[in-house]
C-alpha positions as a Python dict, from the first residue, in 0.01 Angstrom:
ca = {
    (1, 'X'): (0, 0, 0),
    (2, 'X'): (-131, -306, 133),
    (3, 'X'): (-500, -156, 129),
    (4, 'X'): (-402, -134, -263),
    (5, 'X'): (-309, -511, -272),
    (6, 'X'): (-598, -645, -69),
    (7, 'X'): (-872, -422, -301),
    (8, 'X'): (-676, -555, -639),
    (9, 'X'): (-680, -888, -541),
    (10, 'X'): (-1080, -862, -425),
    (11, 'X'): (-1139, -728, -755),
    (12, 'X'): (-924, -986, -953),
    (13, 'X'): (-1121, -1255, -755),
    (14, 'X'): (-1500, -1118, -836),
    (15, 'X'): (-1354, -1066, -1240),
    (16, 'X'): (-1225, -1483, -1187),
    (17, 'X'): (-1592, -1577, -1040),
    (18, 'X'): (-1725, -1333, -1298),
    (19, 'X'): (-1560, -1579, -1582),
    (20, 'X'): (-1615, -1909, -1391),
    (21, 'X'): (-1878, -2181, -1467),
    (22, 'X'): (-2242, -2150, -1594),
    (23, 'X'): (-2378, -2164, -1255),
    (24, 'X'): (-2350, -1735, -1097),
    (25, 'X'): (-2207, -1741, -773),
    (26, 'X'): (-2454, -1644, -438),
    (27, 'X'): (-2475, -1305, -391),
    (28, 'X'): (-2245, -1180, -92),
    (29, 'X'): (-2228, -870, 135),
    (30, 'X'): (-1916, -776, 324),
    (31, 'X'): (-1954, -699, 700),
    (32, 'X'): (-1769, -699, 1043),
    (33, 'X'): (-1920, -887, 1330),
    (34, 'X'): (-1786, -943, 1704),
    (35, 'X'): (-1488, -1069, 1832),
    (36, 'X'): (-1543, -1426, 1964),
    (37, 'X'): (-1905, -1490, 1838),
    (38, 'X'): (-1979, -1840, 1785),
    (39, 'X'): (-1925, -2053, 1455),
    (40, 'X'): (-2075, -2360, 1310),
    (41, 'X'): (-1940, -2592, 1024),
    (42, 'X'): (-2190, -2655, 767),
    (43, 'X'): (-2267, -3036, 751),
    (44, 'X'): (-2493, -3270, 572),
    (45, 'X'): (-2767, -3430, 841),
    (46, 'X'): (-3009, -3697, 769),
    (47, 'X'): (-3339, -3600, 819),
    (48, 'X'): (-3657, -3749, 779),
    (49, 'X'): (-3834, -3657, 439),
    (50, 'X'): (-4166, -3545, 445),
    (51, 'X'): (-4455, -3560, 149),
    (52, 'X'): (-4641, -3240, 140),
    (53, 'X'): (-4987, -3266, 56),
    (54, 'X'): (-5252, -2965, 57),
    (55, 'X'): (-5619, -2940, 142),
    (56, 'X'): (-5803, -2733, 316),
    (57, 'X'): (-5859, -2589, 673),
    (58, 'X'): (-6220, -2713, 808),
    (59, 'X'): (-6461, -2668, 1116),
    (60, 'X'): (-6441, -2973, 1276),
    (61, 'X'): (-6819, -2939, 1321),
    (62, 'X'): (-7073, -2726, 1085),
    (63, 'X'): (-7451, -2711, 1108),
    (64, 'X'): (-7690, -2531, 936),
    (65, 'X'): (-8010, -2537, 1186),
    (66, 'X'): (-8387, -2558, 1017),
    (67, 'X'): (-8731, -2617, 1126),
    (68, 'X'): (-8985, -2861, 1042),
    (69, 'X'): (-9239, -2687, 1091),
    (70, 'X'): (-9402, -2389, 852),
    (71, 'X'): (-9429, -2008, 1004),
    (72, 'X'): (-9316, -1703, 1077),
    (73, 'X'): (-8940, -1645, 1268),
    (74, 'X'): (-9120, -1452, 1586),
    (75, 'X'): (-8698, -1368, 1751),
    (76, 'X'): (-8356, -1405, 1652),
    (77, 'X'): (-8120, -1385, 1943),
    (78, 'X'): (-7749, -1370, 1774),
    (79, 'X'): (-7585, -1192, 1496),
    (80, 'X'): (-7299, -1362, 1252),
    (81, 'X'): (-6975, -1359, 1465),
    (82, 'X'): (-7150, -1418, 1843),
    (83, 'X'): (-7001, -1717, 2052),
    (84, 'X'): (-7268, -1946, 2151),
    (85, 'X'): (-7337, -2266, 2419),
    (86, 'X'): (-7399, -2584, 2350),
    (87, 'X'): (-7796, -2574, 2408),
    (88, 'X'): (-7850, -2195, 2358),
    (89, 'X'): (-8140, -2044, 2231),
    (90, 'X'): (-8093, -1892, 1921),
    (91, 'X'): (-8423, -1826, 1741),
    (92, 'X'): (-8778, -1853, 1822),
    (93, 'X'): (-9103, -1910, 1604),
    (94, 'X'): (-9449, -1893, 1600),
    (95, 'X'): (-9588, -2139, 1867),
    (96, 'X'): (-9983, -2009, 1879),
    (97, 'X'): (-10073, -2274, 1623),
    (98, 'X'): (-9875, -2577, 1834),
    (99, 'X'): (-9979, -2449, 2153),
    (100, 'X'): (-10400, -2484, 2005),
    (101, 'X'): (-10301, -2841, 1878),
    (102, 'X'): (-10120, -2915, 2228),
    (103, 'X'): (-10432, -2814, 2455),
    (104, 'X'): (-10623, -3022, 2203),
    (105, 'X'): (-10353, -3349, 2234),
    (106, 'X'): (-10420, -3247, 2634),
    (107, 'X'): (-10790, -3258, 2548),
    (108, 'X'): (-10817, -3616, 2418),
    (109, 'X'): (-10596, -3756, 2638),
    (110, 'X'): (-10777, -3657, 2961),
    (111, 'X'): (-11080, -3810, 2762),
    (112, 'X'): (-10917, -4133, 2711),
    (113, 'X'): (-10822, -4159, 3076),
    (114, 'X'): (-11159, -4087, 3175),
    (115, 'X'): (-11304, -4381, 2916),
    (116, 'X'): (-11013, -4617, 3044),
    (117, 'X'): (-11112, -4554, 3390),
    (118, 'X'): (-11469, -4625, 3343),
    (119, 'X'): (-11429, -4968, 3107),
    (120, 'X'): (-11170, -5079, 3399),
    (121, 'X'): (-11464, -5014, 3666),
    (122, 'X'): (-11703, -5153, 3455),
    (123, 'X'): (-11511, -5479, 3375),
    (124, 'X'): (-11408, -5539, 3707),
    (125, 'X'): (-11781, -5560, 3853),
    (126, 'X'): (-11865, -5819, 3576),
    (127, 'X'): (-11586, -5991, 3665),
    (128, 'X'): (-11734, -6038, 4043),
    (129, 'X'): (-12102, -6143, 3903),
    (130, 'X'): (-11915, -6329, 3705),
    (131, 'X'): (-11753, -6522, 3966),
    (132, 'X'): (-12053, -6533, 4154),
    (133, 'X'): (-12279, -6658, 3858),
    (134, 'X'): (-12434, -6388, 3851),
    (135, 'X'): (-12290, -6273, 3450),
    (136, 'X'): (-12299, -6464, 3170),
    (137, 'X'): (-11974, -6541, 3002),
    (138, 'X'): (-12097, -6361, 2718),
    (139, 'X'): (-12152, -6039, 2964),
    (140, 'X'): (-11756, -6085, 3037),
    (141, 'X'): (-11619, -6075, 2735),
    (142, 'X'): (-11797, -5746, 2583),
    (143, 'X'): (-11673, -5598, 2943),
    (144, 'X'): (-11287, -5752, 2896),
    (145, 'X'): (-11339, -5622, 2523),
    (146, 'X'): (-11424, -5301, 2587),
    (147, 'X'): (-11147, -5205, 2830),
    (148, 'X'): (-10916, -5292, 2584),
    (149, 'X'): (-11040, -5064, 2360),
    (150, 'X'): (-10989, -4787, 2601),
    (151, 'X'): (-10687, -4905, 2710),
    (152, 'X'): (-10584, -4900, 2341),
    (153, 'X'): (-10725, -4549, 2322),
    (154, 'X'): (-10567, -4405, 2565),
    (155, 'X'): (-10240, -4513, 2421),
    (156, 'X'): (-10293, -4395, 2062),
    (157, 'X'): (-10389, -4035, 2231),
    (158, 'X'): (-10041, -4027, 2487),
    (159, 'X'): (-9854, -4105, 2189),
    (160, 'X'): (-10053, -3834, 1954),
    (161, 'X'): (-9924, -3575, 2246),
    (162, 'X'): (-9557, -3735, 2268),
    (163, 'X'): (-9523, -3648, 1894),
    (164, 'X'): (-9719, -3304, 1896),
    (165, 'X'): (-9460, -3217, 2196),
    (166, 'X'): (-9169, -3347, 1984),
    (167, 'X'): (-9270, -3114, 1683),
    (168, 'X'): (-9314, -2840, 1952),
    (169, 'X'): (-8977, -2844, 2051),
    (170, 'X'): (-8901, -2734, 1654),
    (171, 'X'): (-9036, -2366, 1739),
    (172, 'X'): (-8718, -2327, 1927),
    (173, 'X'): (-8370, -2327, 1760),
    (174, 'X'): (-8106, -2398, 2006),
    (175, 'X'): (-7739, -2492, 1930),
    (176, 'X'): (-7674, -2870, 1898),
    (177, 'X'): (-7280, -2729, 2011),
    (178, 'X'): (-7051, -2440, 2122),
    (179, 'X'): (-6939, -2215, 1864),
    (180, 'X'): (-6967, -1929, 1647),
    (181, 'X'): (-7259, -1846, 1456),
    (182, 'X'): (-7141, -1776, 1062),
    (183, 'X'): (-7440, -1674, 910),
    (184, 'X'): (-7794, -1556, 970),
    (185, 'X'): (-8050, -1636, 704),
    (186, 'X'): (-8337, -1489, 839),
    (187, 'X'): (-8524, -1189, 1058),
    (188, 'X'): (-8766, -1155, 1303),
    (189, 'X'): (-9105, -1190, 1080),
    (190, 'X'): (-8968, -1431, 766),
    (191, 'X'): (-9196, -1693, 698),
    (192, 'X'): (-9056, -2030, 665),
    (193, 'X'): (-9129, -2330, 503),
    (194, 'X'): (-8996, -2647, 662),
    (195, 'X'): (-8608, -2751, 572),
    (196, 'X'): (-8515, -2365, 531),
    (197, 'X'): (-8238, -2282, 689),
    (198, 'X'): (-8196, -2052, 952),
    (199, 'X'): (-7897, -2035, 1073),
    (200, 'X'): (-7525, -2167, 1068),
    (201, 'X'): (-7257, -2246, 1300),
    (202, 'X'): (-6929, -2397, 1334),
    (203, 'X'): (-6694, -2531, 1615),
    (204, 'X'): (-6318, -2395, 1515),
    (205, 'X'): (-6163, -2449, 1784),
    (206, 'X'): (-6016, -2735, 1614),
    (207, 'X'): (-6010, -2808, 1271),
    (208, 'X'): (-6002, -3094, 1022),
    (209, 'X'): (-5782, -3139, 735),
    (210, 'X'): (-5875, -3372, 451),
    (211, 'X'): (-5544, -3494, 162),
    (212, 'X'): (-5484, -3746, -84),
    (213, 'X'): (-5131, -3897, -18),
    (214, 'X'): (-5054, -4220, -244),
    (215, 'X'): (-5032, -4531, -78),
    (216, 'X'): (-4679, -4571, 29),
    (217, 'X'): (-4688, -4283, 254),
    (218, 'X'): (-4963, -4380, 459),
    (219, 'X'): (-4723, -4729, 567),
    (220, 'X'): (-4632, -4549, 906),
    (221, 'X'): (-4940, -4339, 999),
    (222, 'X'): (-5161, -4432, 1269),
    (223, 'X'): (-5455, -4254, 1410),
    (224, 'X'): (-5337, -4058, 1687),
    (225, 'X'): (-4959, -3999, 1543),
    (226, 'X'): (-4856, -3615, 1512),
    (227, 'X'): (-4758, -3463, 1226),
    (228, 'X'): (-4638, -3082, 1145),
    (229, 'X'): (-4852, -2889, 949),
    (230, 'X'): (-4901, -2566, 800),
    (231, 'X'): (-5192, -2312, 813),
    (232, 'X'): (-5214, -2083, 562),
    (233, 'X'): (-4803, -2091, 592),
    (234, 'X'): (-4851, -2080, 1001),
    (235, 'X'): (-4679, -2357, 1149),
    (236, 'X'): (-4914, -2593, 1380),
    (237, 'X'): (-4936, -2953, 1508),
    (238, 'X'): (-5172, -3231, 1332),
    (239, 'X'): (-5293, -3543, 1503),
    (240, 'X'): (-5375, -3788, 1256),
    (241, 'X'): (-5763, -3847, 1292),
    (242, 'X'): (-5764, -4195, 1065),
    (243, 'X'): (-5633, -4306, 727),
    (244, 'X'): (-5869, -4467, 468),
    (245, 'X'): (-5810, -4560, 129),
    (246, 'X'): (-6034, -4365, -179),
    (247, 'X'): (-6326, -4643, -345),
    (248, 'X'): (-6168, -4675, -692),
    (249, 'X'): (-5875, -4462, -649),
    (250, 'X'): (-5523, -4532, -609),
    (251, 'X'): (-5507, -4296, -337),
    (252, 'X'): (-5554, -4283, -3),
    (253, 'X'): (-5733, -3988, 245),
    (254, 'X'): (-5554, -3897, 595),
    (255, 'X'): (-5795, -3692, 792),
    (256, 'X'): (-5611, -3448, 1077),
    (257, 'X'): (-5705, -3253, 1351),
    (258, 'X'): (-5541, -2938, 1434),
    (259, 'X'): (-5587, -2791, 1784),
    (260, 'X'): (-5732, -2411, 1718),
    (261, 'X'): (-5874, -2308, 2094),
    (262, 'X'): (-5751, -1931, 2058),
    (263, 'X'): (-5915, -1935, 1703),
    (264, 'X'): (-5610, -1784, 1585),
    (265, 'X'): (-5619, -2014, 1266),
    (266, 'X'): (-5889, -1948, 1021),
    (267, 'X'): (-6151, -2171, 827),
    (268, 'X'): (-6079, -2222, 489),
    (269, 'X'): (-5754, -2147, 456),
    (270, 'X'): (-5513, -2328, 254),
    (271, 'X'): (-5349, -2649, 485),
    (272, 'X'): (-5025, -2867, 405),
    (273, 'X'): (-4933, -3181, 571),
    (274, 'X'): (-4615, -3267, 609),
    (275, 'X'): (-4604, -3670, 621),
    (276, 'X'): (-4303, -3873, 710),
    (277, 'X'): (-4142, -3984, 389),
    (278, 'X'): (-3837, -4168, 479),
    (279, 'X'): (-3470, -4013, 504),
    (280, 'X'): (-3276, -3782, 310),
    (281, 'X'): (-2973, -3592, 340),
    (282, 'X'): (-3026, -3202, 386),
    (283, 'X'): (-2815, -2888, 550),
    (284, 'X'): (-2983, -2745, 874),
    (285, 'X'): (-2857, -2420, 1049),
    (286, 'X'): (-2956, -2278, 1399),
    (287, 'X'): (-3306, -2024, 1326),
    (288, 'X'): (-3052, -1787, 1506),
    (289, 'X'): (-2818, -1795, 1255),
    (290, 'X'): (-3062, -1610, 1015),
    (291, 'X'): (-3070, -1299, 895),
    (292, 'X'): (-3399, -1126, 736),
    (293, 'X'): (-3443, -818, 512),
    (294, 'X'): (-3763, -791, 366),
    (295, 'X'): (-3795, -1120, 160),
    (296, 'X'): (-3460, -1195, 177),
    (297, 'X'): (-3292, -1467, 411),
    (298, 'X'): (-2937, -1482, 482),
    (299, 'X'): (-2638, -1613, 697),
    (300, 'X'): (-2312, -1477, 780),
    (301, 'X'): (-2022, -1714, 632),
    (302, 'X'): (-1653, -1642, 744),
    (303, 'X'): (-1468, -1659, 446),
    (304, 'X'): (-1052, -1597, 394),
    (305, 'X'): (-1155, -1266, 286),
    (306, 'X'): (-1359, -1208, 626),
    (307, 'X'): (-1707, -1248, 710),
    (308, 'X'): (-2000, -1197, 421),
    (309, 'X'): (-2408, -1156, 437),
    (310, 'X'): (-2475, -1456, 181),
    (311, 'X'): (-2877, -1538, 60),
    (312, 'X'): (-3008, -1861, 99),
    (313, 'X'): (-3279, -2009, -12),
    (314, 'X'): (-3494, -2220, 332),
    (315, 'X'): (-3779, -2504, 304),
    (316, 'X'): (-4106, -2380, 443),
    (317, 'X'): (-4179, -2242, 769),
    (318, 'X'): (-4178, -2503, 1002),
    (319, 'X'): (-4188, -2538, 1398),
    (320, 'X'): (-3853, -2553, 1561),
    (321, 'X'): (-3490, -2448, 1642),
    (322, 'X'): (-3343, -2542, 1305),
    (323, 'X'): (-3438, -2454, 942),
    (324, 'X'): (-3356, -2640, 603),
    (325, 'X'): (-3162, -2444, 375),
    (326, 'X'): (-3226, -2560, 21),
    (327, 'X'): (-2962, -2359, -151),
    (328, 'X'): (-2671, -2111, -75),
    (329, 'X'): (-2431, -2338, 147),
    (330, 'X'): (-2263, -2596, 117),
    (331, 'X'): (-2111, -2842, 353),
    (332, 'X'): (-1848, -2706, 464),
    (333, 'X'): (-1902, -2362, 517),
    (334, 'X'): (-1860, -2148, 835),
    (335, 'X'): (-2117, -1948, 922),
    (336, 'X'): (-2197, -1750, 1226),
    (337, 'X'): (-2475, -1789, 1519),
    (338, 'X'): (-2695, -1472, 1638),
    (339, 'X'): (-2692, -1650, 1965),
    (340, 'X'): (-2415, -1617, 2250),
}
């Protein structure tokens, strides 16, 4: 009988919710849980509001490596997706045409030495007639003049092999830093003209994100402060790299760095900041308290009628013990932890 009474009254009370108000009721499930597991009152907290702003997930460093110099790719040493050095060698080219003009650079400058050598020899034995009155002043001066010349010379001919050696160092593409190689433009035998590009390679082991926030948000960032961020919806930790304001824009640009060393975050995703904003009121329950099925979040909320499974709707992921329910409780409300 009293089964009877309980189930007529349950019934009367969904028909009564049935015929309420304009807004529908969240959707409940009836279940049993443990004897003695651990409650929580629902409460308003004050919390600090964030501004979300999106942009995108970037290398911190990209290069795409060229040459100078016109020929043919003689070696490439690393396929897209190898892990490179700092200072590896990545790609050779043809050096036969640089090596001819570098024995010739050699050439002249051993020439110039010998030249030097012999005007210094030379002007230094006029110098001693000279002293001796035994050169004429004249004799001096075409002696004086003429080891400059060399002297001159030999400098114009060191420098010519300085810059030949320079341009040398352009038949071998190394990596200017540690990272991953991205793509490979060319194969062993391509001819290249100078400026085409030959490889590319980025450092993710952190990764920069660029947004536009408007001015009053940026009144309590500094470089260096941290700020929660998500990752193509994977929570992480920014560190604000610097804040400057947009030329003509009513906007300003706060550049983060995200830490990445496992390279479990990927370039190019989609990436929210989430800025201090000041202070709002909002309800936060334990993670533990959540229950998931599929898409579907819940809590368990003790009720006269025992406890029910009711949906809620939370903020965005976010690192943590406690999440932000937006909707489905209400302060108040006695739900039940996971946790013992």
């Amino acid at each position: 009988m009293m089964k009877q009474i309980r189930g007529t009254a349950g019934l009367l009370a969904m028909l009564l919710a049935g015929c309420g108000g304009d807004e529908p009721a969240p959707a409940t499930t009836a279940m049993t849980v443990d004897a003695g597991q651990r409650t929580l009152t629902v409460r308003d907290t004050t919390i600090t509001a964030t501004f979300e702003s999106a942009g995108v997930a970037e290398p911190f460093e990209r290069a795409v490596l060229s040459t100078r110099l016109m020929g043919n790719v003689t070696a490439v040493l690393v396929r897209e997706g190898d892990r490179v050095g700092r200072g590896q060698l990545l790609a050779r080219l043809d050096a036969r045409e640089i090596e001819a003009r570098r024995a010739q650079a050699e050439a002249g400058v051993s020439a110039a030495e010998a030249v030097q050598a012999d005007a210094q020899t030379h002007a230094g034995r006029i110098r001693s007639l000279y002293a001796d009155s035994a050169a004429t002043r004249s004799q001096l001066d075409q002696a004086e003049t003429a080891l400059a010349r060399a002297e001159a010379a030999l400098r114009t001919a060191r420098a010519a092999g300085a810059e030949l050696e320079a341009v040398g160092d352009y038949t071998e593409i190394r990596a200017p830093f540690g990272g991953m190689v991205t793509r490979r433009f060319v194969d062993p035998g391509a001819f290249l003209a100078p400026g085409a590009p030959i490889l590319e390679i980025q450092d993710a082991s952190r990764l920069r994100v660029s947004v536009s926030v408007p001015p009053r948000v940026t009144a309590s960032l500094r470089a260096g402060a941290s700020l929660d961020a998500l990752i193509e919806g994977h929570p992480a930790r920014a560190v604000v790299e610097g804040v400057v304001p947009v030329s003509g824009s009513a906007v300003y640009t706060v550049n983060a760095i995200v830490p990445n060393p496992k390279g479990e975050l990927l370039t190019g995703g989609s990436a929210t900041l989430l800025i201090p904003d000041g202070t709002r009121k909002a309800i936060l329950v334990p993670r533990t308290a959540l229950l998931q099925e599929g898409d579907l979040t819940g809590v368990r909320v003790r009720t006269p009628g025992g406890v029910e499974v009711r949906w809620v709707r939370t903020a965005s992921p976010a690192a943590g013990h406690e999440v932000e329910v937006l909707s489905g409780l209400t302060p108040g409300d006695v739900i039940l932890d996971g946790s013992r």
